[in-house]
C-alpha positions in Angstrom: 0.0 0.0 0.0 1.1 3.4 -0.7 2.8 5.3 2.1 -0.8 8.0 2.5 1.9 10.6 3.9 4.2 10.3 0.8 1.3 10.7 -1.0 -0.1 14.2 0.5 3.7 15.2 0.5 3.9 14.7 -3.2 0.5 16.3 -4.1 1.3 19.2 -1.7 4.6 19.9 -3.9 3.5 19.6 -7.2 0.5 21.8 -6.1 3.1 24.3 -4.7 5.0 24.1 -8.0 2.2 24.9 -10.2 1.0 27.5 -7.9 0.7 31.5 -9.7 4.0 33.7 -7.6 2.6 36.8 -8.9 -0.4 36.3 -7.3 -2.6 39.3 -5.5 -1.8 39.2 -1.9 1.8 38.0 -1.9 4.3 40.4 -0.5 7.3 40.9 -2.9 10.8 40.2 -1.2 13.3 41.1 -4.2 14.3 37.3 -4.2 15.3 36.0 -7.5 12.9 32.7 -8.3 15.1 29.5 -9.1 12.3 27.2 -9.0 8.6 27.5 -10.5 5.5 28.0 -8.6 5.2 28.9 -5.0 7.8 29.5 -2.1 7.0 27.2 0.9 7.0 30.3 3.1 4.5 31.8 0.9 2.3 28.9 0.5 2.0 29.2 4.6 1.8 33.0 4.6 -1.2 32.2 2.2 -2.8 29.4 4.3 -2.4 31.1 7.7 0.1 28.4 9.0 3.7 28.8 10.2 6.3 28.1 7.2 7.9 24.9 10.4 4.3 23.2 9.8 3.6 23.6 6.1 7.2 22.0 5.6 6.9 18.9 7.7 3.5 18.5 5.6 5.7 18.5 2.6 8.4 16.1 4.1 5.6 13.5 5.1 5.8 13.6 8.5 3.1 12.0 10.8 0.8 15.1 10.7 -3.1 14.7 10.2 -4.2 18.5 9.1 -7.8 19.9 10.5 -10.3 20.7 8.0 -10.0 24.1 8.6 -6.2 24.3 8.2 -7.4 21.9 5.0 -9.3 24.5 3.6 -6.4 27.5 3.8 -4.1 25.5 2.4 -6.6 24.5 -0.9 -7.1 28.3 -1.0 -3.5 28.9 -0.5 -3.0 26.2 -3.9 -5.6 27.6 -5.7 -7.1 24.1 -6.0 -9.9 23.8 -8.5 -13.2 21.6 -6.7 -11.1 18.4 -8.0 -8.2 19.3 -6.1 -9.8 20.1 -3.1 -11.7 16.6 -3.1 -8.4 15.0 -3.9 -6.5 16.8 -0.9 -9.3 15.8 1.9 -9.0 12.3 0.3 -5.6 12.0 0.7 -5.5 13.4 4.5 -8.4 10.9 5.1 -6.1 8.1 4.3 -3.4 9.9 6.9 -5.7 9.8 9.6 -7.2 6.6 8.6 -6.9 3.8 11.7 -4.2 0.7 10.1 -6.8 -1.8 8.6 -9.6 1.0 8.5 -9.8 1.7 4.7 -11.5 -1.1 2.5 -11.0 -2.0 -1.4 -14.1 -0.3 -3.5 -17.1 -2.0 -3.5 -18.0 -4.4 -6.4 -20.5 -2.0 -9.1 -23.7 -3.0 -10.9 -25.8 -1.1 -13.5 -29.2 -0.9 -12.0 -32.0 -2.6 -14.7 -33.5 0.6 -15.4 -30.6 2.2 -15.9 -29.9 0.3 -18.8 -32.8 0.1 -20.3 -32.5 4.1 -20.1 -29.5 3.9 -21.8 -30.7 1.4 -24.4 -33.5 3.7 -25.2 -30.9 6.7 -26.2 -30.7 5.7 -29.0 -30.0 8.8 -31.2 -27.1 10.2 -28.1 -24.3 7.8 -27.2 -23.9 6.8 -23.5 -22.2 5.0 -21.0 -21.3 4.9 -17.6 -18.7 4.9 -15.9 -17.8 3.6 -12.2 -14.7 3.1 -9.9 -10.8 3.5 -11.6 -13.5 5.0 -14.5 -14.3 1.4 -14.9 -16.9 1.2 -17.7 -19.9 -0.6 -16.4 -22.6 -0.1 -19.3 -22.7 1.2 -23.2 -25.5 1.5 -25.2 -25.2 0.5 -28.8 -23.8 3.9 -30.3 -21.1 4.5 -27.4 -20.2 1.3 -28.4 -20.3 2.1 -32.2 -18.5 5.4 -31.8 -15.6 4.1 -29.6 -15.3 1.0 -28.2 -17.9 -2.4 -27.9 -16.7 -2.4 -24.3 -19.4 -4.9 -23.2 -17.8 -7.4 -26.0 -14.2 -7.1 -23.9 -13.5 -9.0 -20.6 -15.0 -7.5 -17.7 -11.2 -6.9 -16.3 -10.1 -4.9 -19.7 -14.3 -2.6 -19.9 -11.9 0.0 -18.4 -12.1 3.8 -19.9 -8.4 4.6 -18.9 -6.8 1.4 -19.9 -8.5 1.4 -23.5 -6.9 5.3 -23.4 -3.9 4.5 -22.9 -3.5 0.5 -24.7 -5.7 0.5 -27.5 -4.0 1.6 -31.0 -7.9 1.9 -32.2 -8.0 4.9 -29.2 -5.0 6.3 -30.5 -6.0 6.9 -33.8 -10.0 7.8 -33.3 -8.7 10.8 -31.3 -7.7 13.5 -32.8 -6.6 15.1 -29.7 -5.1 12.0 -27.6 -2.9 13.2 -25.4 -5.3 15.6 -23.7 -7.7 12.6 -23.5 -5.7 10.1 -22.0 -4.1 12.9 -19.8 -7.5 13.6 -18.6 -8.1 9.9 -17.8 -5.0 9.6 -16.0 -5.9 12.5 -14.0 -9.5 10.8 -13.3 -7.9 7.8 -12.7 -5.7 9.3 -10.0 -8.4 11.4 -8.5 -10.6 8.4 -7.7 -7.4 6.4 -7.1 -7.3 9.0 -3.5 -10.3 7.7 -2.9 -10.1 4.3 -2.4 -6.0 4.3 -1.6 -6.2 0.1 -0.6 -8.5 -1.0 -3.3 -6.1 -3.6 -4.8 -8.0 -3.8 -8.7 -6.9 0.1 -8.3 -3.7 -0.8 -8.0 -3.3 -3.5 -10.0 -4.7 -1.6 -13.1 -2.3 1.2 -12.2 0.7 -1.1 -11.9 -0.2 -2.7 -15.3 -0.4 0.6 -17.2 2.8 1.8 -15.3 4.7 -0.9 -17.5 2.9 -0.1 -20.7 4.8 2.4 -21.5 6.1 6.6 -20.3 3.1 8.3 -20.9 1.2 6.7 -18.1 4.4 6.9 -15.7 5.4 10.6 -16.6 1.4 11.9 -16.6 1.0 9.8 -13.1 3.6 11.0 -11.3 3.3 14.6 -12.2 0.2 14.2 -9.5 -2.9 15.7 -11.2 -6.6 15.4 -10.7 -9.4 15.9 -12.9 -13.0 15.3 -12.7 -14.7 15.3 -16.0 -17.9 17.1 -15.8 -18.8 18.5 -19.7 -16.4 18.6 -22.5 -15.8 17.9 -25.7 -13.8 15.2 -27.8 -12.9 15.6 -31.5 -13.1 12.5 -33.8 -11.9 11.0 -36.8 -14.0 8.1 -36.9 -13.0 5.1 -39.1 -16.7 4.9 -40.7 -18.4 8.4 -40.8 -15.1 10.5 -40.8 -13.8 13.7 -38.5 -16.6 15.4 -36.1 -16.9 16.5 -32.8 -19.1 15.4 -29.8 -19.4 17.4 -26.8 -20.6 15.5 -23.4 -22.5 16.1 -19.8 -22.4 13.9 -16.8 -24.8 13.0 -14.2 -24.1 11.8 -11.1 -26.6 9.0 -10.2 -29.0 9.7 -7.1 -28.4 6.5 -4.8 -25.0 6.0 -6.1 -23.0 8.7 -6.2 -19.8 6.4 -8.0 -21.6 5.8 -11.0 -21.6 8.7 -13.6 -23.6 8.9 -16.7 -22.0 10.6 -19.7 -24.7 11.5 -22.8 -22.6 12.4 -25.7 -24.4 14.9 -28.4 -22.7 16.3 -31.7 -21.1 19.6 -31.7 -23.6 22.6 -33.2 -21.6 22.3 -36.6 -23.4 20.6 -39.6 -20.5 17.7 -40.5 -20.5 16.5 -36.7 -24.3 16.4 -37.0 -24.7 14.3 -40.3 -21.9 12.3 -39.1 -23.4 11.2 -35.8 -26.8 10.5 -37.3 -25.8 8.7 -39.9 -23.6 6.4 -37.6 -27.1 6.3 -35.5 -28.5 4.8 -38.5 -26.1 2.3 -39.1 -25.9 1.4 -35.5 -28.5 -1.2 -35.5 -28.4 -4.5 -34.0 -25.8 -6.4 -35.7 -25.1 -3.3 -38.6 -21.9 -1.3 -37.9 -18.9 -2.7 -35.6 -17.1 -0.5 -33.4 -14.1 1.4 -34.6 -10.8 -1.4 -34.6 -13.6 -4.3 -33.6 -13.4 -6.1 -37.0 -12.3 -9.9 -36.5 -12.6 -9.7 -32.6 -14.4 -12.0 -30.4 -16.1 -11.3 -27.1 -13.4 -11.0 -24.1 -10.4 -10.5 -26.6 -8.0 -7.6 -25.6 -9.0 -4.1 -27.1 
């Protein structure tokens, strides 16, 4: 299990390092800047601590921060609502009793869930659950970028098809801000649940697949997709762009529906409908699925 005080050291820094020294409210000293971001002392000065605490923080010593001293300190950062949850997530594990914390609960898609999704049939949608595991598709999700219900339940994965799958690679336009984003997810819900050992065993495996994982990971940032966009070159209907909103589903808050629609422009609207029409039981496959069977690797 990860060390949770290495772990809040190593966010607090990167935070630090990222953090805006021309910021209102900083007193200038005339010091010449060898390093980005934030001055410890200033980071303190910010939060309303003394520069001896905020350091041991940063060395991982056996601290446990109030919620108070919590909340200066994600002002002090300039945390976005991501960050903050990340941060009180992270000193939960520190002051976490030994054996306390327990792996994430096995996830199920409730029946009329899925028969919502199965009836938007004109908007793609999934859902996604712990490590942005992905625990349902309807037929144009799966049409647009991945039959993930076709793969093994261990590989139905949002980050992991990111990051392995050529097929990802190419129907991206913009990949590396994608997967960036869910490696950032992945580590924000990775705080979370800090002993859940499918967590860590998905992490460990993408850690070996290659630097892009290891270098994104370690730089230590969150990111909780609520709306966005994703632009597409799509293997059957061509380039277009799909923006998306998520819900967060009353009785489970770690389930989150994402309903995809086409971007106002005329091409991304043709395109999507006319992959609606071809998305019919048994018409179009998804993009890379020719000549796979159900459970092989994406």
């Amino acid at each position: 299990m990860t060390d949770p005080h290495r772990e809040l050291a190593d966010f607090l820094r990167r935070a630090r390092a990222a953090g805006d020294p021309h910021r209102p409210g900083l007193p200038s000293d005339g010091r010449i800047r060898r390093v980005a971001g934030l001055r410890r002392e200033e980071v303190a000065f910010l939060a309303g601590v003394s520069t001896d605490y905020y350091t041991r923080l940063e060395q991982g010593r056996r601290i446990v921060p109030s919620g108070q001293v919590l909340d200066a300190l994600a002002r002090a950062l300039d945390l976005d609502e991501a960050g903050r949850a990340h941060l009180h997530d992270l000193v939960n594990a520190v002051g976490a009793p030994p054996g306390r914390s327990r792996p994430a609960a096995v996830q199920r898609v409730r029946p009329g869930l899925r028969r919502l999704l199965d009836g938007l049939e004109s908007q793609p949608a999934l859902v996604l659950g712990h490590r942005t595991d992905v625990l349902a598709a309807n037929r144009l999700a799966g049409a647009l970028f991945a039959d993930f219900e076709r793969m093994r339940p261990r590989e139905r994965n949002y980050a992991r098809w990111m990051l392995l799958s050529d097929e990802a690679r190419s129907l991206f336009v913009d990949w590396e801000r994608q997967a960036r984003n869910a490696v950032e997810s992945l580590r924000l819900d990775a705080g979370r649940t800090p002993d859940d050992p499918r967590t860590r065993q998905l992490v460990g495996e993408l850690s070996l697949a290659g630097p892009e994982f290891r270098r994104w990971w370690a730089e230590h940032r969150v990111h909780r997709r609520t709306f966005g966009d994703k632009r597409l070159r799509h293997p059957v209907v061509g380039e277009l762009t799909v923006g998306f909103e998520t819900l967060v589903l009353p009785g489970d808050g770690d389930q989150v529906l994402y309903v995809y629609t086409a971007a106002d422009d005329p091409a991304s609207r043709e395109a999507l409908g006319l992959l609606a029409g071809l998305a019919g039981p048994g018409s179009v496959p998804a993009p890379g699925a020719g000549g796979r069977h159900p459970g092989d690797v994406p």
